[in-house]
N, C-alpha and C positions, 0 to 999 in steps of 0.2 A: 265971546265963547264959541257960539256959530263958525267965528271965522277959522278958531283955533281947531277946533273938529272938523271942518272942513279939510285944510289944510294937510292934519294926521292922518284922516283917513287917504287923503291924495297921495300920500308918502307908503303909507300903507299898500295900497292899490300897486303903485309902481315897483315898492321893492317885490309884492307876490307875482309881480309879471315877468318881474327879470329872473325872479328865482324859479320858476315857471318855465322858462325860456332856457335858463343852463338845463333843468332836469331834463327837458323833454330832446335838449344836444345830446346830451350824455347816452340815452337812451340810444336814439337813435344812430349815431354812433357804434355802440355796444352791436346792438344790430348787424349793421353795414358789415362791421369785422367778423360778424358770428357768419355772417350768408356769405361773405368772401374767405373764408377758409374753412366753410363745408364745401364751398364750390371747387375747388384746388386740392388735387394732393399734398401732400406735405404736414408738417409737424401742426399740430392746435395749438401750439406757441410759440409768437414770433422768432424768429432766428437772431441769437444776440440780444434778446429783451435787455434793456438798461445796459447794452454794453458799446463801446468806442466802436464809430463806424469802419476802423481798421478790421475789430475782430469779427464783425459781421458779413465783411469781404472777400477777409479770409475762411470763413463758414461758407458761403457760400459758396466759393471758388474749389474748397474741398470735395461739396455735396455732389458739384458739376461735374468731377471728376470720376463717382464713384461708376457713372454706367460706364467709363471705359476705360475699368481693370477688366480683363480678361486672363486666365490659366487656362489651359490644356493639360488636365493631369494623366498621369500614368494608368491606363484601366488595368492591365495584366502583369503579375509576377514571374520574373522567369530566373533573376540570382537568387543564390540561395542566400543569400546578406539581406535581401529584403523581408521588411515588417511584414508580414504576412498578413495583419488584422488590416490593411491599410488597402489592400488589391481584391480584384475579383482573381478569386483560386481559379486557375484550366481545370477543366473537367477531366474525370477521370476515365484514361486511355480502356477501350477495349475493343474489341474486334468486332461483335456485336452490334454496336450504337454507332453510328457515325457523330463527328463532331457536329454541334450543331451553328446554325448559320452566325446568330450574333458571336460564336466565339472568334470567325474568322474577319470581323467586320472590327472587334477590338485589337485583333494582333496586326490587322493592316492600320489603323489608327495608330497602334504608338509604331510600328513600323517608321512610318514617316518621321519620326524625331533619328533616325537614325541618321536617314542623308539629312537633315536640318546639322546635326552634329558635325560630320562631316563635312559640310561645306562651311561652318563657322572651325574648324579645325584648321580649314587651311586658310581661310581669311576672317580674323576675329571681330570684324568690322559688319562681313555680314552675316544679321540674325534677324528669326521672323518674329515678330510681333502674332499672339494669337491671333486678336484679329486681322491681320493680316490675307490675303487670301492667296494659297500654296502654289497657286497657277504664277500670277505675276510675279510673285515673288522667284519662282525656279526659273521663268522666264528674264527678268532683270539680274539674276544674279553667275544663271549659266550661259549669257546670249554671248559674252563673246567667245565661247567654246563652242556653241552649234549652230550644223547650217540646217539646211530645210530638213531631213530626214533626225535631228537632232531634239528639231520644234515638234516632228509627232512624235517624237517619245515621251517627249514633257505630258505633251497634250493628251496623249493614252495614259499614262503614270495619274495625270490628274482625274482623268475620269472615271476610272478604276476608283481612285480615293475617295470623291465627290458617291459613287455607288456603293462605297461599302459604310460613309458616314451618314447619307439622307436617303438614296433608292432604296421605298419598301419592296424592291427584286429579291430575289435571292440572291446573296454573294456567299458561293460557298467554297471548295479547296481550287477547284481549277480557276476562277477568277484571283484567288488569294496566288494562286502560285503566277500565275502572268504577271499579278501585281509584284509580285518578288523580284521578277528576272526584269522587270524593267527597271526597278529601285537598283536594283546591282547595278545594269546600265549607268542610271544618273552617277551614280558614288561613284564609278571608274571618273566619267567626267568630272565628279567634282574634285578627281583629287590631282586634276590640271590646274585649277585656279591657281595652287601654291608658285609656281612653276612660270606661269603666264604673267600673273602679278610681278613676282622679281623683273622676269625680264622689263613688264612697262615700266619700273621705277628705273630700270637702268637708263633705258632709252628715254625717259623725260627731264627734260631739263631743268634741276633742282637748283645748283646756283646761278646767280646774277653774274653776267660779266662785268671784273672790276676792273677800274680805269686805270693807266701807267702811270705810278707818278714818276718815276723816272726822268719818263721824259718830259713832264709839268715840270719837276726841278730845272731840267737841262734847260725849257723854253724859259724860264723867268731869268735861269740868267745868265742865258744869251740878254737879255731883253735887258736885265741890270746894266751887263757893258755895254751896252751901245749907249745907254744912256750918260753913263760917266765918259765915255768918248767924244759922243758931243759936247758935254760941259767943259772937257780939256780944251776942244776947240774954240768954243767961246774963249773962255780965261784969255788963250792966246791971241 
């Protein structure tokens, strides 16, 4: 009887120690994930919970993507086609008031989609990405149109742009109107690329040289007869 209670209880003891031993996993576990995703931004539930390691890849591969959409929207209405609830309204003309600064720092901002237009007009290939930045890009896109005196006008065009979207300076109508006559500049240039492009497809070499068979025919058989000519001389 001793022994059988001995025994029970020994069976007793061990199942309380393993069960003992999952709970206090579990726990701590629970834990670990709770202190590891206060520590991290992101969702309080894991991405894909119970789903195919396919769809948690593609979850994440989406998530990865979301900091770099970028838009450039339109701030000012100036057709009369346009929603009107959708734009900041120009303020209203008077003699009085002069315009004020941030009005001219939004109509040189969408200004610049104009030559952006423009140079995807005449090559539909090239276009900027917002983030993109407006320098290199007029730089790689107009460089085989300008020589040195062509590079500061980019470079003036951009600094102007760069001061009316982050220099807390004043940008007010005399900077906005330099900013103008230099953008007309670019767009006369850009609307060479159409023009320079033809020409390099013409001048690039597009097909392969193909080979004569003509005269592969004519060598095989030449090369046939001589072979039956020898064989006649054998025979003989």
């Amino acid at each position: 009887m001793a022994q059988q209670l001995s025994g029970v209880t020994v069976v007793i003891f061990i199942a309380g120690g393993i069960l003992t031993f999952i709970l206090l996993f579990i726990f701590a576990k629970r834990q670990i994930m709770r202190f590891a995703l206060r520590s991290r931004r992101g969702p309080h539930v894991p991405i894909g919970h119970d789903g195919k390691k396919t769809l948690k890849r593609e979850i994440e591969r989406r998530i990865e993507v979301v900091p770099k959409i970028a838009f450039e929207p339109k701030l000012m209405t100036v057709d009369q086609d346009d929603d009107l609830s959708k734009y900041i309204l120009p303020p209203a003309e008077s003699n009085n008031k002069p315009l004020l600064s941030h009005h001219y720092r939004m109509k040189a901002v969408d200004d610049v989609k104009k030559l952006e237009r423009e140079i995807t007009k005449q090559d539909k290939t090239l276009t900027r990405h917002p983030n993109e930045n407006i320098r290199s890009f007029l730089l790689n896109t107009l460089a085989v149109l300008l020589d040195g005196s062509g590079q500061h006008i980019v470079h003036q065009f951009c600094d102007l742009y760069e001061h009316a979207r982050y220099d807390p300076n004043e940008f007010l109508d005399e900077e906005y109107q330099s900013f103008i006559r230099l953008m007309k500049k670019l767009i006369d240039i850009a609307k060479l690329l159409k023009s320079y492009s033809g020409e390099s497809r013409k001048n690039s070499p597009n097909k392969t040289p193909t080979r004569n068979n003509n005269m592969r025919t004519g060598t095989n058989e030449s090369l046939r007869s001589k072979d039956r000519d020898s064989n006649r001389l054998k025979v003989v």
